[in-house]
matplotlib code that plots the C-alpha trace (Angstrom):
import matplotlib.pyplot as plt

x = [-149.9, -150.6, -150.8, -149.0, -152.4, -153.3, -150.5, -151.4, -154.4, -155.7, -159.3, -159.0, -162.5, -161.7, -158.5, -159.5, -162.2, -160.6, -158.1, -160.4, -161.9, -158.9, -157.0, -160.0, -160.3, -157.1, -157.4, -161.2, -159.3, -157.2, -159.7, -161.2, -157.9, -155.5, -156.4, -155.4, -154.3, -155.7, -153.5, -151.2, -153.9, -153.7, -150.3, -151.2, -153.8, -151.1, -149.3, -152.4, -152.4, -149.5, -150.2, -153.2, -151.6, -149.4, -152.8, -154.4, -151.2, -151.5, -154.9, -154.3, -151.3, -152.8, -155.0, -158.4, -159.7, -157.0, -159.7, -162.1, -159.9, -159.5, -162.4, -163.5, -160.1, -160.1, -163.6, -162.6, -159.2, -161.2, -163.9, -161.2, -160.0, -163.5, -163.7, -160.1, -161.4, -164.5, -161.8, -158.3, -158.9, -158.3, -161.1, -161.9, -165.1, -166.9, -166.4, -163.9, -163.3, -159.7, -156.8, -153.4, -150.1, -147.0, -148.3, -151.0, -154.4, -157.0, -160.7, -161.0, -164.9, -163.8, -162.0, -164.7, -166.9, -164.0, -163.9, -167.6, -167.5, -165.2, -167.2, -170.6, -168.9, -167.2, -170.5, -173.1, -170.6, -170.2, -174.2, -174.7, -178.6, -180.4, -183.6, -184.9, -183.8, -186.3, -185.5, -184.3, -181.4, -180.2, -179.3, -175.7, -175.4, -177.4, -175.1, -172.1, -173.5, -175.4, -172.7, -170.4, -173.1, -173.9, -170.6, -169.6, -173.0, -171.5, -168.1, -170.6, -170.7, -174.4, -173.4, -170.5, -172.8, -175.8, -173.5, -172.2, -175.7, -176.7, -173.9, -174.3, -178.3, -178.4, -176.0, -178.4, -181.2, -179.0, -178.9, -182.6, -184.9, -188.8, -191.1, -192.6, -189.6, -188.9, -192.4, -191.7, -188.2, -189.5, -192.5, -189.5, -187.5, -191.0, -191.1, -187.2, -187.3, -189.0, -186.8, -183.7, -184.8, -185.5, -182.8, -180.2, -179.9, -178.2, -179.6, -177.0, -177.9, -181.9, -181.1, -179.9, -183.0, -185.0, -183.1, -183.1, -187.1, -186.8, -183.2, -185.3, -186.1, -182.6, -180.8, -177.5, -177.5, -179.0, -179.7, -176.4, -174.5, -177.3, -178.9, -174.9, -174.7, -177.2, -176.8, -173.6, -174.7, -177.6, -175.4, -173.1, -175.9, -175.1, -171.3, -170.3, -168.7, -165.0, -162.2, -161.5, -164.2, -167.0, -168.1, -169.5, -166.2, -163.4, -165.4, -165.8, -169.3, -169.6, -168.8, -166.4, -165.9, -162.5, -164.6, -167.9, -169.2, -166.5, -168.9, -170.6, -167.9, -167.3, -171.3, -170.7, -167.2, -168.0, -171.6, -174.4, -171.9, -168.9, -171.3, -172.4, -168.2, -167.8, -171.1, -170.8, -167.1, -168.5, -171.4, -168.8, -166.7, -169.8, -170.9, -167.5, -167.1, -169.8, -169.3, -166.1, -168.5, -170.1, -167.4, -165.8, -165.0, -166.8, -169.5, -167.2, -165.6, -169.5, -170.6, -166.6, -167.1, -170.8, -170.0, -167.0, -169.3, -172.3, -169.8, -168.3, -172.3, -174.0, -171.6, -172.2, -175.6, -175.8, -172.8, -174.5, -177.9, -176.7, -175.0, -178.2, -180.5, -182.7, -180.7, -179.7, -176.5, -174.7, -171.3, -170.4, -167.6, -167.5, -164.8, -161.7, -162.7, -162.7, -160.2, -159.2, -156.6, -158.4, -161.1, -159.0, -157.0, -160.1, -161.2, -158.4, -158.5, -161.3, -160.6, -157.8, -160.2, -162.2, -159.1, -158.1, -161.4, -161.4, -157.7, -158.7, -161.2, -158.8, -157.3, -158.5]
y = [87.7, 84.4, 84.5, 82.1, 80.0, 80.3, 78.7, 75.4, 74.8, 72.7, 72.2, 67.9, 67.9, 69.7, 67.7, 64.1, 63.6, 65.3, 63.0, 60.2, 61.0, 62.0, 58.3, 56.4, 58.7, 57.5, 54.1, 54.0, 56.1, 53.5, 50.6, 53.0, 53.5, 50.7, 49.2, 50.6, 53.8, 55.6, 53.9, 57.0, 58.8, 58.0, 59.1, 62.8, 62.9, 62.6, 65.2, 67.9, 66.7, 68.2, 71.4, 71.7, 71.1, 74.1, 76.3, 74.6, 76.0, 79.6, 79.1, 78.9, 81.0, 84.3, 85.8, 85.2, 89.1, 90.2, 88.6, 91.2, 93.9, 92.8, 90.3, 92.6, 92.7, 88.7, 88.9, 90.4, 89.1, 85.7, 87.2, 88.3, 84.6, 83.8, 86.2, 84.7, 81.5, 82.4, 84.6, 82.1, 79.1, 75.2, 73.5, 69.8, 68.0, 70.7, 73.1, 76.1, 75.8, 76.0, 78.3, 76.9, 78.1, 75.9, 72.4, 73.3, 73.7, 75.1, 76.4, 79.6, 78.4, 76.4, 79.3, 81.7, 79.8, 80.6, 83.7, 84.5, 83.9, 85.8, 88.8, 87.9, 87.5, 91.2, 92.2, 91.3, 92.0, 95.4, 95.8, 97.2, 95.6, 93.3, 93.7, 91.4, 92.3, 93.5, 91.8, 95.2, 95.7, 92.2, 93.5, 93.4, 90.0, 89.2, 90.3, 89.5, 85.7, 86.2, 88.1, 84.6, 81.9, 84.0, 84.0, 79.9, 79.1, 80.4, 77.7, 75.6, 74.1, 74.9, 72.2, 74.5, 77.7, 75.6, 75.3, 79.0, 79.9, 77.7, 78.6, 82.8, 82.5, 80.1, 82.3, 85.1, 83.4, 83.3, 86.7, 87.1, 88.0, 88.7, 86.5, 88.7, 88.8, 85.0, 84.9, 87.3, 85.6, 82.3, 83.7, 85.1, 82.0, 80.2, 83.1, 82.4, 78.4, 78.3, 81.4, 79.5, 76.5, 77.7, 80.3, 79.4, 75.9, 73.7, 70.8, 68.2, 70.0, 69.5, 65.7, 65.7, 66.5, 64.9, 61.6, 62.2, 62.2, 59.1, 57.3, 54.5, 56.1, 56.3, 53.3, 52.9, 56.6, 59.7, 57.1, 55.4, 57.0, 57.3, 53.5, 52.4, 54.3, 53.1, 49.2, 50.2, 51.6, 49.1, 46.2, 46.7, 46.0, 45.7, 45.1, 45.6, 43.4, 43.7, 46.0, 46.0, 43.4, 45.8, 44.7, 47.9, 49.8, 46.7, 45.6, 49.6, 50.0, 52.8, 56.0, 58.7, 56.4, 58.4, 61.6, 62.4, 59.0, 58.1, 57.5, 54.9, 52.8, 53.1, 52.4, 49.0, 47.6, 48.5, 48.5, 50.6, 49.9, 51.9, 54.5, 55.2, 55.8, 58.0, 60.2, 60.1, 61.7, 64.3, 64.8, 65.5, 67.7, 70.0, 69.7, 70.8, 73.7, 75.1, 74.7, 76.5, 79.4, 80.1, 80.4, 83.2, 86.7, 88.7, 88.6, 88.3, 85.2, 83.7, 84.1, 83.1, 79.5, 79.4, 79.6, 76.9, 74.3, 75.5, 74.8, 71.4, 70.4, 71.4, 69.6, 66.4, 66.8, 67.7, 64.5, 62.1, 63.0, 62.8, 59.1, 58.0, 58.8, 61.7, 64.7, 65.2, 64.7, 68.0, 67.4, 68.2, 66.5, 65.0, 66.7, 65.1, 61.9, 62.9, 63.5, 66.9, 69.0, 72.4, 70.6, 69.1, 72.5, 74.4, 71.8, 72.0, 75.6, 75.7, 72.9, 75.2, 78.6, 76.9, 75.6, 79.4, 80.4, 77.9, 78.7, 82.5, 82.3, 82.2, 85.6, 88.1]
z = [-33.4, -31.8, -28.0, -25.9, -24.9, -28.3, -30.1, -28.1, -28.1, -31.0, -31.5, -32.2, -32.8, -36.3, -36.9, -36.0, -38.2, -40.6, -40.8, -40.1, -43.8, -45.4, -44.6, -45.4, -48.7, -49.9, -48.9, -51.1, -54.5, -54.2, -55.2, -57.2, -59.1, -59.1, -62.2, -65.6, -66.7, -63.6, -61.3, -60.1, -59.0, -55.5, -55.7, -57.2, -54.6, -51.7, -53.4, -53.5, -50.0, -49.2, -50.8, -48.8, -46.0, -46.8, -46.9, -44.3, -42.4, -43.6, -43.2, -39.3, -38.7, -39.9, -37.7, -39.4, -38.7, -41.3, -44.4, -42.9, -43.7, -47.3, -48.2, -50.4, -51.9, -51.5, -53.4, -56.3, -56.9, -57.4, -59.6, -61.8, -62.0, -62.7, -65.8, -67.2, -67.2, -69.6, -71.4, -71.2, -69.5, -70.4, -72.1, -70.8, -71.1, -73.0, -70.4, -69.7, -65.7, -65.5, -65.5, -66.2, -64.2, -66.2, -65.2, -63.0, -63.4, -61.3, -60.6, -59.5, -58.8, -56.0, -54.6, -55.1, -52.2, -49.6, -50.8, -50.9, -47.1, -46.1, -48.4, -47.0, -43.5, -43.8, -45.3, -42.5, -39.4, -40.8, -40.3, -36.5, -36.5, -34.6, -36.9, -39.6, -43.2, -45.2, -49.3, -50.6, -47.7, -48.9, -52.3, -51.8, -50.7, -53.9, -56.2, -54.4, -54.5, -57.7, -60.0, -59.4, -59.7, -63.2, -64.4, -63.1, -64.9, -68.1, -67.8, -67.7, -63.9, -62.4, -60.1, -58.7, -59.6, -57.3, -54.4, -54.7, -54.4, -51.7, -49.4, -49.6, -49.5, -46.6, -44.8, -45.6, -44.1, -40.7, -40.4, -40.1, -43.2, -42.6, -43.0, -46.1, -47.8, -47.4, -49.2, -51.7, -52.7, -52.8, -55.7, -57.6, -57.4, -58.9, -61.2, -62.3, -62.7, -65.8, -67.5, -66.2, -68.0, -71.2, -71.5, -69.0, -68.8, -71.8, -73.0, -71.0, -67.6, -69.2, -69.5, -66.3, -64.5, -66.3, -65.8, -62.0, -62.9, -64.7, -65.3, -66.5, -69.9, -71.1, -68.9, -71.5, -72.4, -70.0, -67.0, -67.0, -64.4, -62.2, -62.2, -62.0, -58.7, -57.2, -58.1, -56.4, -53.2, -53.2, -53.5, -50.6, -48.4, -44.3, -44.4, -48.4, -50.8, -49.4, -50.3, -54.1, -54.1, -55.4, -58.9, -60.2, -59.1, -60.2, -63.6, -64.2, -64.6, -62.3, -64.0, -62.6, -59.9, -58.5, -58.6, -58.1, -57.8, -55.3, -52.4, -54.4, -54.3, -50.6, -50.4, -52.8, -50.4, -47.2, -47.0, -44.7, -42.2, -43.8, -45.2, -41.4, -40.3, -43.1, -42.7, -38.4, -38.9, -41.7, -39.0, -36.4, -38.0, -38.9, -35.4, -33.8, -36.6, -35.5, -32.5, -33.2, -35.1, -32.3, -29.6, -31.8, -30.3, -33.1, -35.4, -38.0, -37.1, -36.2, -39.5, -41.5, -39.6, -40.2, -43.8, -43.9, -42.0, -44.7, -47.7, -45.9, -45.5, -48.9, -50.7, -48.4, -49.1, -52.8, -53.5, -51.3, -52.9, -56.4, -56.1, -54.3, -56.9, -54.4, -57.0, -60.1, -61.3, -61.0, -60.4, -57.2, -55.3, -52.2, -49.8, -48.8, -50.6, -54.4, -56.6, -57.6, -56.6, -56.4, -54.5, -51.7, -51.3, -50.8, -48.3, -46.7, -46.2, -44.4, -42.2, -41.6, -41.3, -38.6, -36.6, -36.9, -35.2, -32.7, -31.4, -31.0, -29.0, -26.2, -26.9, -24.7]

ax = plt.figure().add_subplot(projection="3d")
ax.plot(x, y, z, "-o")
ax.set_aspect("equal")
plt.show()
């Protein structure tokens, strides 16, 4: 139940920038999309909108300490979806991400990082400790983060599978690890990169770093999508080119401009200028979720809005990294701005998780 204080109290913190990204999202797919066949998009996007919205909602209005009761449930209902997709899902782009309900499609990867919260959340709150972890009492938490990555690695979407992975083993690293196991993971990591390249990784993902090492060796093939970004971001300058005035974005040089590149064309229109708005009201919605995080009640609810704000952040960091030419190209969208239904939904579900944690916190 919702008490009385409870139901009226909004955190705005959460909400306003929210929104603030959200409007100006649709306002930039708009230039990105307003020419050619593409030109619905914007009109799609609205309608994911509103399905997030219905989420976002849910999200809110149940008590958040029901997902400790069944994250484990919540866990593996996902994982299934993750196995059906390698067994039955929709094949785009020379990968199998999707599952297909009628008309709609969906990845269950993008579920799987609110879902691996809320597992790693019921996990570590269940631990009555104060003590660092030694590697070896971690073990759970590694498969329950490692077991997904695996299996989204397989689609094949190691951007996705990098986030997943980034997300549960930062949240790890809040809950306290020793110093000697910190040491000891990080040789195994070294240990692991070169197995991962060889056996692991397929030849596009191969290309891909070694573009982002040099996306001057193969400017019209391996290199195009990253020298095309930044010319775009580049050539906005102080104040940008003007709306629909970007030449990269309107002549359609910039690849995937509507998706993953999508904050290149922001960059290209509205300049350092527009790019400083956008990442100031991503900066204070990570600010205020954690703030939110660390008002909750219970250890559980600490660590479920730590690991919204971490999902919300990595992806910031990873998209604004890749269209800036400082990481690879992985394919990682940037919240609330790209399209993609799945995407926004998930977003939008833990905008609404944290507004959850933020309204109970008054519940005595």
């Amino acid at each position: 139940m919702i008490g009385t204080r409870a139901r009226y109290v909004v955190d705005w913190g959460i909400i306003i920038p929210a929104l603030i990204i959200i409007s100006i999202g649709l306002v930039n797919l708009y230039s990105a999309t307003h020419q050619g066949e593409s030109s619905n998009i914007v009109f799609v996007q609205l309608g994911w909108i509103v399905v997030g919205g219905f989420f976002m909602a849910a999200a809110i209005l149940i008590d958040y300490r029901i997902f400790d009761r069944f994250g484990y449930i919540i866990y593996g209902v996902v994982l299934f979806l993750l196995v059906a997709v390698l067994v039955a899902g929709t094949t785009a782009m020379g990968a199998q991400r999707w599952l297909a309900l009628g008309p709609i499609r969906f990845q269950p990867s993008d579920l799987m990082k609110i879902a691996l919260v809320i597992a790693l959340a019921k996990y570590f709150s269940g631990q009555r400790r104060n003590a660092p972890y030694f590697l070896r009492e971690l073990l759970i938490p590694i498969l329950l983060v490692g077991i997904p990555a695996f299996l989204i690695i397989l689609e094949p979407d190691l951007g996705t599978a990098l986030l997943v992975t980034f997300v549960g083993m930062t949240i790890c690293f809040f809950m306290k690890i020793r110093m000697q196991s910190i040491i000891i993971f990080m040789i195994l990591a070294a240990i692991a990169i070169p197995f991962t390249w060889k056996f692991v990784l397929k030849e596009y993902q191969k290309d891909r770093v070694e573009t982002f090492l040099n996306p001057a060796s193969d400017p019209k093939g391996k290199g195009y999508h990253a020298i095309q970004s930044m010319i775009a971001v580049g050539s906005g300058r102080f104040l940008g080119k003007g709306y629909m005035k970007g030449t990269q974005t309107q002549l359609k040089f910039l690849p995937e401009q509507h998706t993953d590149f999508i904050f290149s064309v922001l960059a290209e229109e509205h300049g350092f200028f527009g790019s400083l708005i956008m990442l100031t009201s991503y900066l204070a919605l990570l600010l205020f979720g954690l703030r939110a995080a660390s008002k909750a009640k219970e250890k559980f609810g600490v660590i479920l809005g730590l690991g919204v704000v971490l999902i919300i952040a990595w992806h910031v960091l990873i998209n604004i990294g890749m269209v800036t030419g400082i990481m690879p190209v992985v394919g990682v969208p940037l919240p609330f701005l790209s399209y993609g239904g799945t995407s926004l939904v998930t977003s939008m579900i833990a905008i609404g998780l944290l507004i959850n944690i933020s309204m109970r916190r008054f519940i005595f």
